[in-house]
Every structure is written in structure tokens, then in C-alpha cells.
N, CA, C and O atoms as a Maestro MAE file, in Angstrom:
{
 s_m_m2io_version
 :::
 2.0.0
}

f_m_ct {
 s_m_title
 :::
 protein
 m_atom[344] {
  # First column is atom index #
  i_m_mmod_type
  r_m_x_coord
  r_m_y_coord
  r_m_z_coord
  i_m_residue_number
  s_m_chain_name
  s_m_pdb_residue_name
  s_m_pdb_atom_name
  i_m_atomic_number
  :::
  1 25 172.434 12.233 104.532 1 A "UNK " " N  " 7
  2 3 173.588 11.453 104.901 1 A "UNK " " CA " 6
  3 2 174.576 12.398 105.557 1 A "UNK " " C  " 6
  4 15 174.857 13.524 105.147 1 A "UNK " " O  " 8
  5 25 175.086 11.767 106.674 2 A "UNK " " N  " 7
  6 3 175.817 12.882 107.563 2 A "UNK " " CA " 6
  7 2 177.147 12.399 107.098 2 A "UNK " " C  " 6
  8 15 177.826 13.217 107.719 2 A "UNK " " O  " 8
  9 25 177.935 11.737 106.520 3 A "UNK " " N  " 7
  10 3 179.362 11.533 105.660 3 A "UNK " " CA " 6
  11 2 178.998 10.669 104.840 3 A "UNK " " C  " 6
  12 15 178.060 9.884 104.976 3 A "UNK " " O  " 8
  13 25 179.888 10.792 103.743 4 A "UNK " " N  " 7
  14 3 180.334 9.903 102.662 4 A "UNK " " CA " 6
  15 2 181.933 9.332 102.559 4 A "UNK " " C  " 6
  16 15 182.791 10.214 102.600 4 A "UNK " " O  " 8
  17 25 182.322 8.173 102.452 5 A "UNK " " N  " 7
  18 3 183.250 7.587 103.366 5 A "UNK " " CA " 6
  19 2 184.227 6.459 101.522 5 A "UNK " " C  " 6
  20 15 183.917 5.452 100.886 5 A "UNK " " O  " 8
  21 25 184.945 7.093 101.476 6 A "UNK " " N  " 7
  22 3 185.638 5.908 100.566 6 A "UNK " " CA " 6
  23 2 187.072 5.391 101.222 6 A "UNK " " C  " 6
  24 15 187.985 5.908 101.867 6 A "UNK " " O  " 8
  25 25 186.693 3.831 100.591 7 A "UNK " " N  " 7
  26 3 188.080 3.075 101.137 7 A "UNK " " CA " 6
  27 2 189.495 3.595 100.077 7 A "UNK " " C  " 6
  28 15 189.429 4.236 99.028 7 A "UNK " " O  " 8
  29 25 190.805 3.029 100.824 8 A "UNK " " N  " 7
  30 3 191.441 3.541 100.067 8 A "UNK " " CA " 6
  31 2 191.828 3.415 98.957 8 A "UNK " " C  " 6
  32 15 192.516 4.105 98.205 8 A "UNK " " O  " 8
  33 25 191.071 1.958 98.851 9 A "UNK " " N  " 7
  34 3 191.310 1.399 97.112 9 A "UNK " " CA " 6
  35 2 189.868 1.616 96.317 9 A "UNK " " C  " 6
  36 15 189.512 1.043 95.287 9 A "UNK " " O  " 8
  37 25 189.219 2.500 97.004 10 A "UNK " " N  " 7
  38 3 188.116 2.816 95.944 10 A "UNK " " CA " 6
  39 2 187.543 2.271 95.826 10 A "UNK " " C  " 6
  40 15 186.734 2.663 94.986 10 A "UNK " " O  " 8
  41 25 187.177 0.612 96.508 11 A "UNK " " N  " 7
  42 3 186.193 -0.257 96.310 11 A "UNK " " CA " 6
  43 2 184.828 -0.143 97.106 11 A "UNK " " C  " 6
  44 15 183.761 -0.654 96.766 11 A "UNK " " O  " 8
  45 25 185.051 0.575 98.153 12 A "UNK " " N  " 7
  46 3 183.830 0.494 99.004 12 A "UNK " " CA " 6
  47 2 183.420 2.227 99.234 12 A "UNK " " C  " 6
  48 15 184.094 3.207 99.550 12 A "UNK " " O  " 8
  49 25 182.330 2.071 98.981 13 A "UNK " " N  " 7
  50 3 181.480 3.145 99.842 13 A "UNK " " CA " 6
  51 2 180.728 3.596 100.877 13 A "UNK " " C  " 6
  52 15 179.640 3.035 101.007 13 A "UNK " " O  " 8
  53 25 180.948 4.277 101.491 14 A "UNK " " N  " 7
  54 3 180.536 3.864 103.600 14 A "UNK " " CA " 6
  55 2 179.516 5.423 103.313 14 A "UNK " " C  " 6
  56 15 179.596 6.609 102.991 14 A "UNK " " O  " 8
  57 25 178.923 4.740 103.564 15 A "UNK " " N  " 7
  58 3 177.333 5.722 104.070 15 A "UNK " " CA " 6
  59 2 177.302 5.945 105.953 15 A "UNK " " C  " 6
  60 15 177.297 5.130 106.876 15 A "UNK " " O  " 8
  61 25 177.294 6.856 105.922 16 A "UNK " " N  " 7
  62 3 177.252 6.990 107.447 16 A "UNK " " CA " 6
  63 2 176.024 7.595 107.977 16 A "UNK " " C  " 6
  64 15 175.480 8.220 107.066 16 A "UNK " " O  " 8
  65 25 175.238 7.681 109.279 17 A "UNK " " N  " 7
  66 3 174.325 8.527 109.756 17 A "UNK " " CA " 6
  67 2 174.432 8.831 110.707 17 A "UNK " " C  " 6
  68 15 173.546 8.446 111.471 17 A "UNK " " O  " 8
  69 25 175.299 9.504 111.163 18 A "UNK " " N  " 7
  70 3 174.787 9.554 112.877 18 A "UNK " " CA " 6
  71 2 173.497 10.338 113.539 18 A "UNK " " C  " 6
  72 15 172.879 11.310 113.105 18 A "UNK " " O  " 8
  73 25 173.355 9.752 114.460 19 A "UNK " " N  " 7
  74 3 172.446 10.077 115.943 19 A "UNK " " CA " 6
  75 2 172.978 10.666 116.786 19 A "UNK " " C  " 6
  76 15 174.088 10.197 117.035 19 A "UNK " " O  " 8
  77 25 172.503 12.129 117.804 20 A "UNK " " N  " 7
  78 3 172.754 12.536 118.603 20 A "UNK " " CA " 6
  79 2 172.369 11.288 119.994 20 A "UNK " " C  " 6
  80 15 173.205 10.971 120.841 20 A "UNK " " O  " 8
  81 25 171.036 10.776 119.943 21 A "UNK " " N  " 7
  82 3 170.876 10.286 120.952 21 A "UNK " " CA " 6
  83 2 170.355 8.782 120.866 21 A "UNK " " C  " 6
  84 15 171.271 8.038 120.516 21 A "UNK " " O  " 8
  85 25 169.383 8.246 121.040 22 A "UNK " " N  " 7
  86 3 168.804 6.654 120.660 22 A "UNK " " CA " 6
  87 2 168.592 6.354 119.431 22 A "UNK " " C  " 6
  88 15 167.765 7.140 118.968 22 A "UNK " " O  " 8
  89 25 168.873 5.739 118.816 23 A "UNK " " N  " 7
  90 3 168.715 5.505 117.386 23 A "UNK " " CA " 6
  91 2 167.302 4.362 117.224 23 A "UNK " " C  " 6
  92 15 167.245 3.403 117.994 23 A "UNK " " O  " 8
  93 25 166.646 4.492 116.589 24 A "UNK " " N  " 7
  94 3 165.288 3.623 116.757 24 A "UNK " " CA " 6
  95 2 165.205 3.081 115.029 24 A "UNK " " C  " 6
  96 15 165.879 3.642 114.164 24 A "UNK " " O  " 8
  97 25 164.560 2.276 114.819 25 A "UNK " " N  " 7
  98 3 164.258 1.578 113.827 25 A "UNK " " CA " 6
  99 2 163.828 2.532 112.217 25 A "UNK " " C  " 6
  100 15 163.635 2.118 111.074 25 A "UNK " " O  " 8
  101 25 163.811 3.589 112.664 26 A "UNK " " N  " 7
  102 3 163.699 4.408 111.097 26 A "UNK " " CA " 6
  103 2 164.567 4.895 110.581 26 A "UNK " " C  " 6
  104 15 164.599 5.388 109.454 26 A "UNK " " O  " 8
  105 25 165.715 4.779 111.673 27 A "UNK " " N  " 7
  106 3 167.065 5.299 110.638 27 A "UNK " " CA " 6
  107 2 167.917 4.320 109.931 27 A "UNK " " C  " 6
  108 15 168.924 4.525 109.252 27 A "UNK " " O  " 8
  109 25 167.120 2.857 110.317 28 A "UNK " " N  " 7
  110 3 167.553 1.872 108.899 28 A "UNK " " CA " 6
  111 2 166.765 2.421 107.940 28 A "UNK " " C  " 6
  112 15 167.692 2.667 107.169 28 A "UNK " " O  " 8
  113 25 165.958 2.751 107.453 29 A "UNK " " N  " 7
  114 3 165.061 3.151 106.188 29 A "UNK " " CA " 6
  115 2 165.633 4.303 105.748 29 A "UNK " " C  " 6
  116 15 165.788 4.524 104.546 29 A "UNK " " O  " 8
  117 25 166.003 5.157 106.716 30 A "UNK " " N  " 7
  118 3 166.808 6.192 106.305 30 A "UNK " " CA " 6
  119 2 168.214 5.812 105.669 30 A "UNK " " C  " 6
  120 15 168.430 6.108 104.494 30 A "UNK " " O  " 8
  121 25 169.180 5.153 106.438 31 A "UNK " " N  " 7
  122 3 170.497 5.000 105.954 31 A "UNK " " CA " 6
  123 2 170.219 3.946 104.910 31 A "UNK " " C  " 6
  124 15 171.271 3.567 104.395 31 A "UNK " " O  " 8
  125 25 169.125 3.336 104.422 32 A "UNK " " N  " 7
  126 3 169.300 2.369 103.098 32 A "UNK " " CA " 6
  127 2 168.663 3.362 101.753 32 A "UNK " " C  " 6
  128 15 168.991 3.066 100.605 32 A "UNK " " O  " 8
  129 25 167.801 4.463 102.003 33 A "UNK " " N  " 7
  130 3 167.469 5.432 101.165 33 A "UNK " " CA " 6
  131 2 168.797 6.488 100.850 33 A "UNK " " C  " 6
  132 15 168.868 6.764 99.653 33 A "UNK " " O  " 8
  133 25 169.411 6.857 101.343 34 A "UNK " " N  " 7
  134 3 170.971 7.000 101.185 34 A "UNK " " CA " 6
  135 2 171.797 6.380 100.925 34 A "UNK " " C  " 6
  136 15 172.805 6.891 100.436 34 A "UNK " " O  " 8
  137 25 171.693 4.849 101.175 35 A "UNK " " N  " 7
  138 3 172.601 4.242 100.413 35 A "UNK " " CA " 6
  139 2 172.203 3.537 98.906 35 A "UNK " " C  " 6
  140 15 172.823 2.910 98.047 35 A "UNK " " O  " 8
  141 25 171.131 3.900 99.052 36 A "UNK " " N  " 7
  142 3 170.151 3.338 97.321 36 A "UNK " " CA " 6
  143 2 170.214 4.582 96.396 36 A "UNK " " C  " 6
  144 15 169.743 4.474 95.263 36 A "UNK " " O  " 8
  145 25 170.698 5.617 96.751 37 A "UNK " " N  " 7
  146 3 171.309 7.010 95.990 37 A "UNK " " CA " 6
  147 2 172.610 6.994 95.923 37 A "UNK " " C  " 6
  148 15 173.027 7.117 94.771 37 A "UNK " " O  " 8
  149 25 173.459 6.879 96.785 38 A "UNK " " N  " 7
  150 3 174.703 6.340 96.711 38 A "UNK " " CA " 6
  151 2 175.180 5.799 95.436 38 A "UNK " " C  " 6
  152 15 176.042 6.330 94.737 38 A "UNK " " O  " 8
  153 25 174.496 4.588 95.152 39 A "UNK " " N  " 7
  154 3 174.936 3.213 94.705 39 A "UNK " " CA " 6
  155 2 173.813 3.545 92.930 39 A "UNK " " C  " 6
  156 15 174.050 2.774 92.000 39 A "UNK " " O  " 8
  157 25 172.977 4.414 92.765 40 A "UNK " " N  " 7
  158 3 172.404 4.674 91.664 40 A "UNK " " CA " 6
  159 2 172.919 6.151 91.068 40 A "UNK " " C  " 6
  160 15 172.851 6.445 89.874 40 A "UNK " " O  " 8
  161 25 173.503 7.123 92.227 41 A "UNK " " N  " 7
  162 3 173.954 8.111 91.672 41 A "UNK " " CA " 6
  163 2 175.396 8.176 91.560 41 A "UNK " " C  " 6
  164 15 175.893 8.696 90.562 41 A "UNK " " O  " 8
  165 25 176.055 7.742 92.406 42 A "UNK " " N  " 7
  166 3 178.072 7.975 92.748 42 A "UNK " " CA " 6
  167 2 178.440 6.805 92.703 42 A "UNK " " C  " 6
  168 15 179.612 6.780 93.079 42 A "UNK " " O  " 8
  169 25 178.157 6.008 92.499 43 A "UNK " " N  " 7
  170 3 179.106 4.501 93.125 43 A "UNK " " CA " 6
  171 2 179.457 4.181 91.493 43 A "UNK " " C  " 6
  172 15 178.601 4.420 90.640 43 A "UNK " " O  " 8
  173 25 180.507 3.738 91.202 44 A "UNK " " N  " 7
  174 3 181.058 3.671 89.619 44 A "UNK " " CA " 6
  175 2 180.953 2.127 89.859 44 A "UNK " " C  " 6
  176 15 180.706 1.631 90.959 44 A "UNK " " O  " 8
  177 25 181.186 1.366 88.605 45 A "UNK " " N  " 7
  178 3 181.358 0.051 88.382 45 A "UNK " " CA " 6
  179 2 182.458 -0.710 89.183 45 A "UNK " " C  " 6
  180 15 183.655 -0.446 89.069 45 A "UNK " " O  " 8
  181 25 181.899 -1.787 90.097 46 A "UNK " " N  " 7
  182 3 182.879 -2.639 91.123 46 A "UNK " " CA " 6
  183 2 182.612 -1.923 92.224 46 A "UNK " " C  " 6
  184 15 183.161 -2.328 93.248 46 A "UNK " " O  " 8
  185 25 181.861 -0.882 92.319 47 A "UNK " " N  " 7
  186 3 182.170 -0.351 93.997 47 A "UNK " " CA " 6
  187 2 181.191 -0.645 94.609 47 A "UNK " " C  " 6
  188 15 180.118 -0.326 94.098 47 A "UNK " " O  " 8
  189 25 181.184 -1.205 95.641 48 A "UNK " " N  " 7
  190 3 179.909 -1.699 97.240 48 A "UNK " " CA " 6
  191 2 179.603 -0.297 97.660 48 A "UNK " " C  " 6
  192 15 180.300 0.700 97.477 48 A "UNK " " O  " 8
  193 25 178.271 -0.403 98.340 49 A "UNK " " N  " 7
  194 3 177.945 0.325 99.157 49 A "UNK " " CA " 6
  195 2 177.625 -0.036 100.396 49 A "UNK " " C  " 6
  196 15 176.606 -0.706 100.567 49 A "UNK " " O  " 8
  197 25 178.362 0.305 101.386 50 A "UNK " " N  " 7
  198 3 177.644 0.158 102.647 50 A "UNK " " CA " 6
  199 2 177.354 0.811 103.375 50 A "UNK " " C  " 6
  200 15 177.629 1.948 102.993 50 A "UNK " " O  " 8
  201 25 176.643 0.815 104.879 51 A "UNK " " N  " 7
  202 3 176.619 1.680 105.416 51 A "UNK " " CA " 6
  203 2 176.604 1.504 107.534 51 A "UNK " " C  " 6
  204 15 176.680 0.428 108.127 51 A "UNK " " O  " 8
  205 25 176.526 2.436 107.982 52 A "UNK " " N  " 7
  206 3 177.318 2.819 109.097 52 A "UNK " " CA " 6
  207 2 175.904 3.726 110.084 52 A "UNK " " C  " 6
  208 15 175.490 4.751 109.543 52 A "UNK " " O  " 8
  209 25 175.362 3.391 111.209 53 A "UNK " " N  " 7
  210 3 174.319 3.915 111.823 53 A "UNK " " CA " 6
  211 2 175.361 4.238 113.333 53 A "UNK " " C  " 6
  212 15 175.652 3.255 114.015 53 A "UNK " " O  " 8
  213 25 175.772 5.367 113.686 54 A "UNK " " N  " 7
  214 3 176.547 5.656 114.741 54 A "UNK " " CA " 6
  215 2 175.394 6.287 115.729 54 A "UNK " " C  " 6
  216 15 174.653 7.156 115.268 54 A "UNK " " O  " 8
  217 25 175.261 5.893 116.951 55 A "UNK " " N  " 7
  218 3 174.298 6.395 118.026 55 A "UNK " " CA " 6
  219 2 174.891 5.980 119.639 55 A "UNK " " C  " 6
  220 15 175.615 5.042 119.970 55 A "UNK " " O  " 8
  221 25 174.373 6.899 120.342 56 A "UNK " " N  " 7
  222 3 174.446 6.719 121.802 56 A "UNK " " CA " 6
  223 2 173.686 5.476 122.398 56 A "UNK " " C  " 6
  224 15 174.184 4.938 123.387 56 A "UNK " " O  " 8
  225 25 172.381 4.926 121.809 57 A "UNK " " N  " 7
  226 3 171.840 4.255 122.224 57 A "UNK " " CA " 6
  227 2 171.187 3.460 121.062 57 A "UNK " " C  " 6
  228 15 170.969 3.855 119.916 57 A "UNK " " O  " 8
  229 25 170.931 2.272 121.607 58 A "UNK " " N  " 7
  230 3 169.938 1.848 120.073 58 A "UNK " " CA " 6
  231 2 168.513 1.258 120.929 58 A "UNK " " C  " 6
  232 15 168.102 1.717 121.995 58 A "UNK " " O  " 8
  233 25 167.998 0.300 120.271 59 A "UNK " " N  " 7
  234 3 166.954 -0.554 120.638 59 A "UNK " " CA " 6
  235 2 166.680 -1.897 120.360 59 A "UNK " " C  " 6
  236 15 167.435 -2.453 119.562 59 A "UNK " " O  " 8
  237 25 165.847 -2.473 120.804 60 A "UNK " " N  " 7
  238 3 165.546 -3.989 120.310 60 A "UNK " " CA " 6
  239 2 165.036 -3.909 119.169 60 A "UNK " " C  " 6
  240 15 165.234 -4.965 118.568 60 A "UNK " " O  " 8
  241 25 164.081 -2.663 118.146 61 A "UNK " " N  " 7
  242 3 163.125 -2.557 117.382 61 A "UNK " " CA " 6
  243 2 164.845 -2.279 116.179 61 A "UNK " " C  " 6
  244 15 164.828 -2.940 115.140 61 A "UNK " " O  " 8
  245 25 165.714 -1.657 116.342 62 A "UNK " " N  " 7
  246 3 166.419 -1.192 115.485 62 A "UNK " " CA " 6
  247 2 167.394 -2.404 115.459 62 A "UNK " " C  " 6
  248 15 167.981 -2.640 114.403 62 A "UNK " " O  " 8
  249 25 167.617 -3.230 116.609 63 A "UNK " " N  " 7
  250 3 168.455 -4.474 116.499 63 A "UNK " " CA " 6
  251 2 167.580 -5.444 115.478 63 A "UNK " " C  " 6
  252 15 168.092 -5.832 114.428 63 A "UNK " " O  " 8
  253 25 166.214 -5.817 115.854 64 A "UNK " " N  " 7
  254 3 165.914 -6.939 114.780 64 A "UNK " " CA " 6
  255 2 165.905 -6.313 113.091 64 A "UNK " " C  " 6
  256 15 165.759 -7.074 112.134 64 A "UNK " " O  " 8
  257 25 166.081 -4.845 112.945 65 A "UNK " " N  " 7
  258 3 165.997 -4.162 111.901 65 A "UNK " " CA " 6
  259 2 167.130 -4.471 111.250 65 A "UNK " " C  " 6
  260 15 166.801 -4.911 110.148 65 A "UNK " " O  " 8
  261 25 168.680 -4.462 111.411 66 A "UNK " " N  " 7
  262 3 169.548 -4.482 111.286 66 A "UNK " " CA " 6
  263 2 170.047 -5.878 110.986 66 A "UNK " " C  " 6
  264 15 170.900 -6.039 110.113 66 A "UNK " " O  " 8
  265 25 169.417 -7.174 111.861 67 A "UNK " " N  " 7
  266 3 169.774 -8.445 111.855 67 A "UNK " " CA " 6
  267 2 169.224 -9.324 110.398 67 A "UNK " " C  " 6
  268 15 169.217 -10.537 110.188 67 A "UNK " " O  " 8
  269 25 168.669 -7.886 109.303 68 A "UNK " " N  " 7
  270 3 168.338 -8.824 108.506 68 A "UNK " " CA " 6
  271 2 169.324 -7.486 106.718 68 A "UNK " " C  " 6
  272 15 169.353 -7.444 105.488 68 A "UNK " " O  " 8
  273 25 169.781 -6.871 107.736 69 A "UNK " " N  " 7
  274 3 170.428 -5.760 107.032 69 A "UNK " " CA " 6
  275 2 171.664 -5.947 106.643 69 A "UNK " " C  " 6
  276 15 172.229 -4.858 106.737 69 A "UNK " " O  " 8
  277 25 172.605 -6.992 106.137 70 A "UNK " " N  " 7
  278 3 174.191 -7.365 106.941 70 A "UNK " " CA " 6
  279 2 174.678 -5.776 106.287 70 A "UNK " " C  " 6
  280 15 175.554 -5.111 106.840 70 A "UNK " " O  " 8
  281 25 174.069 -5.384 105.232 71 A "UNK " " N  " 7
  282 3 175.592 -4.657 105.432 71 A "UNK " " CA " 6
  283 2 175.650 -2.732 105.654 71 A "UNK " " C  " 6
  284 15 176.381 -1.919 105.089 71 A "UNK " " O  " 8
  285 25 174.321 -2.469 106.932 72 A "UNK " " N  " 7
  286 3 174.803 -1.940 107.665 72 A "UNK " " CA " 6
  287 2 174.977 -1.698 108.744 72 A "UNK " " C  " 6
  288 15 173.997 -1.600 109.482 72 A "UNK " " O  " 8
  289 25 176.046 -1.543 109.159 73 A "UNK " " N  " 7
  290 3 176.915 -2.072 111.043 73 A "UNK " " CA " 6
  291 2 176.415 -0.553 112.027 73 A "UNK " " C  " 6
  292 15 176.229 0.638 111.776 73 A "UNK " " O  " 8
  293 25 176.354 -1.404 113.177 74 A "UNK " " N  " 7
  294 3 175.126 -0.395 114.313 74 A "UNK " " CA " 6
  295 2 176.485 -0.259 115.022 74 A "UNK " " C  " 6
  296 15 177.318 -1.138 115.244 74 A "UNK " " O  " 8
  297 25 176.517 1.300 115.380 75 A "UNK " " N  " 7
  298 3 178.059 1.778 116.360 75 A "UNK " " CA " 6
  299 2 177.703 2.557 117.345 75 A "UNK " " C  " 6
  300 15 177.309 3.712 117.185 75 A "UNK " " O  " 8
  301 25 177.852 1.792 118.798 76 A "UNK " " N  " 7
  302 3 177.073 3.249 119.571 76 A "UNK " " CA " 6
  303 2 178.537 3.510 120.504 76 A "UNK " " C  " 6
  304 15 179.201 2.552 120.902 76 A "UNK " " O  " 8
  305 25 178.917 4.926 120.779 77 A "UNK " " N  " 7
  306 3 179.332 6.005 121.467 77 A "UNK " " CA " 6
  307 2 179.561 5.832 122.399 77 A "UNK " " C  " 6
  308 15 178.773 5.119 123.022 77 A "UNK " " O  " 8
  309 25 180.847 6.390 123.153 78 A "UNK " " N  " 7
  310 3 180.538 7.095 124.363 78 A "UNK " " CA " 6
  311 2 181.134 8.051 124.300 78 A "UNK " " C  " 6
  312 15 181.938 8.300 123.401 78 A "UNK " " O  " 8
  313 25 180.783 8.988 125.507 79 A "UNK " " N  " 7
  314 3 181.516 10.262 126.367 79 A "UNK " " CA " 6
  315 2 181.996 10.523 127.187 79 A "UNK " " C  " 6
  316 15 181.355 10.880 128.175 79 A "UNK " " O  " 8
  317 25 183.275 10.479 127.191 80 A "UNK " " N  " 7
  318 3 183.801 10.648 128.554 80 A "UNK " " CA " 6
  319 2 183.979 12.188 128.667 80 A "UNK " " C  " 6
  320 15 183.955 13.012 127.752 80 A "UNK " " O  " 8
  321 25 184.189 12.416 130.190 81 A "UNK " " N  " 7
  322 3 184.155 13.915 130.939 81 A "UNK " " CA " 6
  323 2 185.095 13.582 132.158 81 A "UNK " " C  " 6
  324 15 184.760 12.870 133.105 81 A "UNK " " O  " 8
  325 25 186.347 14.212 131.999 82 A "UNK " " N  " 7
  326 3 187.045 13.986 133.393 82 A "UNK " " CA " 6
  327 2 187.482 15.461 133.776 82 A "UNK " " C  " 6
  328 15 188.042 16.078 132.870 82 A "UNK " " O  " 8
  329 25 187.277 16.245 135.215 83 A "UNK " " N  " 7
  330 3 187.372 17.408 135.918 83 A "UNK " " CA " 6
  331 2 189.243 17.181 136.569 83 A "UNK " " C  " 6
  332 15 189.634 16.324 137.361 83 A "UNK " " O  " 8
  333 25 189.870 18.016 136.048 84 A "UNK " " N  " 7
  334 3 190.917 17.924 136.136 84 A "UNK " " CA " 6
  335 2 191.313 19.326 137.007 84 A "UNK " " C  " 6
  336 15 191.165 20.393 136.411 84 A "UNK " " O  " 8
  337 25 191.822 19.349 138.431 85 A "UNK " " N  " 7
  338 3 192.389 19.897 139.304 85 A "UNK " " CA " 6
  339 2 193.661 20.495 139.083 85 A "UNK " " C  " 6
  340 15 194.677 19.866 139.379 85 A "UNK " " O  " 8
  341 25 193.744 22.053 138.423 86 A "UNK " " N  " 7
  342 3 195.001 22.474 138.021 86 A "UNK " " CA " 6
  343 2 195.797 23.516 139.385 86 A "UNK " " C  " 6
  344 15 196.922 23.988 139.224 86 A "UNK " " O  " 8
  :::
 }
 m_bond[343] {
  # First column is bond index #
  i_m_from
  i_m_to
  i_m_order
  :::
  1 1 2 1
  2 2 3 1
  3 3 4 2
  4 3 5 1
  5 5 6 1
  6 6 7 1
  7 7 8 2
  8 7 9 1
  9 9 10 1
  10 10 11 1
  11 11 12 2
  12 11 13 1
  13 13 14 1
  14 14 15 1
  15 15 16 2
  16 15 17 1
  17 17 18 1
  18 18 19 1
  19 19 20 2
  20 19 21 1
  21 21 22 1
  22 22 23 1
  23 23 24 2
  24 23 25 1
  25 25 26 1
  26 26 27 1
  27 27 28 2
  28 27 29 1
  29 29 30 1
  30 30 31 1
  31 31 32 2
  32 31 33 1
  33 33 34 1
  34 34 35 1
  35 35 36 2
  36 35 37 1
  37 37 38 1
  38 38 39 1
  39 39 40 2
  40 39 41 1
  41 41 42 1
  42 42 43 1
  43 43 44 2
  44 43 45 1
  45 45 46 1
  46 46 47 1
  47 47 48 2
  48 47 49 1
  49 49 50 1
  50 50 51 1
  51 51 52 2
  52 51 53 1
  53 53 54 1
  54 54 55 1
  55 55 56 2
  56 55 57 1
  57 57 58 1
  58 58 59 1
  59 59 60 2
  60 59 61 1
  61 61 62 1
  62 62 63 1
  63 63 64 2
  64 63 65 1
  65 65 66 1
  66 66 67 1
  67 67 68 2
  68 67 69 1
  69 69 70 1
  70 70 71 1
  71 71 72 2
  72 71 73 1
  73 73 74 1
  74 74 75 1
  75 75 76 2
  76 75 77 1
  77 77 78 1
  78 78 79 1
  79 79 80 2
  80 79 81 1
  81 81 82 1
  82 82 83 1
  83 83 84 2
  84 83 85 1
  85 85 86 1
  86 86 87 1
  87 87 88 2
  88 87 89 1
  89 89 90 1
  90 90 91 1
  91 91 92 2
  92 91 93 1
  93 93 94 1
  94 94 95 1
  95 95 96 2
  96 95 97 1
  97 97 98 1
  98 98 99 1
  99 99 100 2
  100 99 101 1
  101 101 102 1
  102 102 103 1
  103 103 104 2
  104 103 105 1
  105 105 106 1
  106 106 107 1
  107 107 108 2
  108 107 109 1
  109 109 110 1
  110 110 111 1
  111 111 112 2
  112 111 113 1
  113 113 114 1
  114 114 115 1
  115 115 116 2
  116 115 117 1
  117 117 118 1
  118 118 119 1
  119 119 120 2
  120 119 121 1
  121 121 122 1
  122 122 123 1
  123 123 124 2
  124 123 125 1
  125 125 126 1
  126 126 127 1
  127 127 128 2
  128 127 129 1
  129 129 130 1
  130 130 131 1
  131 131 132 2
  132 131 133 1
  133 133 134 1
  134 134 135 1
  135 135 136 2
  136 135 137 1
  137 137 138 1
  138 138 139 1
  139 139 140 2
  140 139 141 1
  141 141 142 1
  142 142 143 1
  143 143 144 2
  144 143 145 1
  145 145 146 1
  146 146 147 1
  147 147 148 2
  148 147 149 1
  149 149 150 1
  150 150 151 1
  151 151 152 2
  152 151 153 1
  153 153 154 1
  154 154 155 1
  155 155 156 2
  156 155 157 1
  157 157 158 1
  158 158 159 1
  159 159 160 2
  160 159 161 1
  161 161 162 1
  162 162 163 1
  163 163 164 2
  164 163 165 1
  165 165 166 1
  166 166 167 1
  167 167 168 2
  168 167 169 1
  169 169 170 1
  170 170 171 1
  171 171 172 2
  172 171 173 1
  173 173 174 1
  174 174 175 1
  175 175 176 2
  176 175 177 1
  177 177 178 1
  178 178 179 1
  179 179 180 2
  180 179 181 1
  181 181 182 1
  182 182 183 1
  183 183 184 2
  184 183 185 1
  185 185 186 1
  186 186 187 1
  187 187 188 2
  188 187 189 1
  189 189 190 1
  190 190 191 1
  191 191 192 2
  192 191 193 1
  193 193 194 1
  194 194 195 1
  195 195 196 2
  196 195 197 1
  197 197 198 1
  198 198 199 1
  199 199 200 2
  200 199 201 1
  201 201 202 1
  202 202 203 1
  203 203 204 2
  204 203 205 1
  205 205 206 1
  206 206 207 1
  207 207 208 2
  208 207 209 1
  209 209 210 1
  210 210 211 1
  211 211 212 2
  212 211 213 1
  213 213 214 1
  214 214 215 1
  215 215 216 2
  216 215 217 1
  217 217 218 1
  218 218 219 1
  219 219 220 2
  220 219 221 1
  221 221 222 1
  222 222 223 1
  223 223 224 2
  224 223 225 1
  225 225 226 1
  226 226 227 1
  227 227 228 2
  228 227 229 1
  229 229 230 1
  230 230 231 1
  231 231 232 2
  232 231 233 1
  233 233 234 1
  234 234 235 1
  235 235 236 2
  236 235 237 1
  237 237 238 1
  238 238 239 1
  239 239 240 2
  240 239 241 1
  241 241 242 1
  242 242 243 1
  243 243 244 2
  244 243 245 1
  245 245 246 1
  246 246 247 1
  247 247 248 2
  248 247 249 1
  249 249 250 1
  250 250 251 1
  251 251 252 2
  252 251 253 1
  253 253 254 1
  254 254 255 1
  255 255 256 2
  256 255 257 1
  257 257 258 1
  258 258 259 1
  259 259 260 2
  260 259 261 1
  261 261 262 1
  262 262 263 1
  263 263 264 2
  264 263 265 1
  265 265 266 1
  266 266 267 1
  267 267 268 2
  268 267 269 1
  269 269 270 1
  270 270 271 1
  271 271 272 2
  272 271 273 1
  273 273 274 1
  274 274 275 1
  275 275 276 2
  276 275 277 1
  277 277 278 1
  278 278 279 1
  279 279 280 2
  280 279 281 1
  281 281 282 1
  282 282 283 1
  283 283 284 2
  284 283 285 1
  285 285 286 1
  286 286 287 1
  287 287 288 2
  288 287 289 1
  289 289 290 1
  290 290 291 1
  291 291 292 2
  292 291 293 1
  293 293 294 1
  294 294 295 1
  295 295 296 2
  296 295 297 1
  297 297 298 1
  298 298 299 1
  299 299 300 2
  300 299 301 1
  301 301 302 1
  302 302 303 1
  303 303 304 2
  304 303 305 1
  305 305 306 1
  306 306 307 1
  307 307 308 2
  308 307 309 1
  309 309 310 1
  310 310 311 1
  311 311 312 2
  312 311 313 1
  313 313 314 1
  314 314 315 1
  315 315 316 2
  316 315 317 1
  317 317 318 1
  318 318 319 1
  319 319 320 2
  320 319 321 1
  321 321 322 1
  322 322 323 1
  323 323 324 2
  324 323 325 1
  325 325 326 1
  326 326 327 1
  327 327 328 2
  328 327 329 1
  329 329 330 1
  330 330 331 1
  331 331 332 2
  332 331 333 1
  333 333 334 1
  334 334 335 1
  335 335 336 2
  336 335 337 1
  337 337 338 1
  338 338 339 1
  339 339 340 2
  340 339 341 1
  341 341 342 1
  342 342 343 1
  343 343 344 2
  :::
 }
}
């Protein structure tokens, strides 16, 4: 797990993973094996776990993965680069 994320009232737990580049359908299996440790090792009584797949790109294979996942949310990136004339 690349962060561990609490809200400010302590109720939720945000599992995060990011991707350098396309994110494909195994890093749901990944970010729910992190969040099934989460939620059996750290998460105290009343607290959710969710989780967070951040990538540059995704796929159709990782979209139908996710559409049956609600609660973890697919975030993809950008980069901007602007050449500034001093």
C-alpha cells in the first residue's frame, strides 16, 4: 500500500495505490488485499475501509473490475509541463 489515509473524524480509512503508468485489472486484487489487512489489522470498531487506485491510464478490463467494487474509486492523473522564457 503506497498511503494510508484517515478522515478527520476517524471514521474512514482510505487505502491508496498508486500507478506510475496504466493501471490494469490486478491492482483491484491488489488494493482489496490491502484493504482486507487494513480492516483485520488497524481499522478499530465503526471504522470503513476504503480504497483509492490513482493511475495515468486505466482500461476497460480494470473499469468492469471496479463497476462491481463500489468502494474503491479509480483516479487518473495528469502532467502538465510548461517552458517558461526568462
Amino acid at each position: 500500500m503506497d498511503i494510508l489515509a484517515i478522515s478527520k473524524d476517524k471514521k474512514r480509512l482510505l487505502v491508496v495505490e498508486l500507478k506510475k503508468g496504466r493501471a490494469s485489472d490486478v491492482v483491484v486484487g491488489q488494493a482489496l488485499r490491502y484493504m482486507g489487512y487494513v480492516q483485520e489489522e488497524l481499522a478499530e470498531e465503526g471504522q470503513s475501509v476504503q480504497g483509492a487506485i490513482i493511475a495515468l491510464e486505466d482500461d476497460p478490463r480494470i473499469r468492469r473490475a471496479l463497476a462491481v467494487v463500489p468502494n474503491i474509486a479509480f483516479y487518473r492523473y495528469q502532467i502538465g509541463f510548461r517552458l517558461v522564457k526568462v
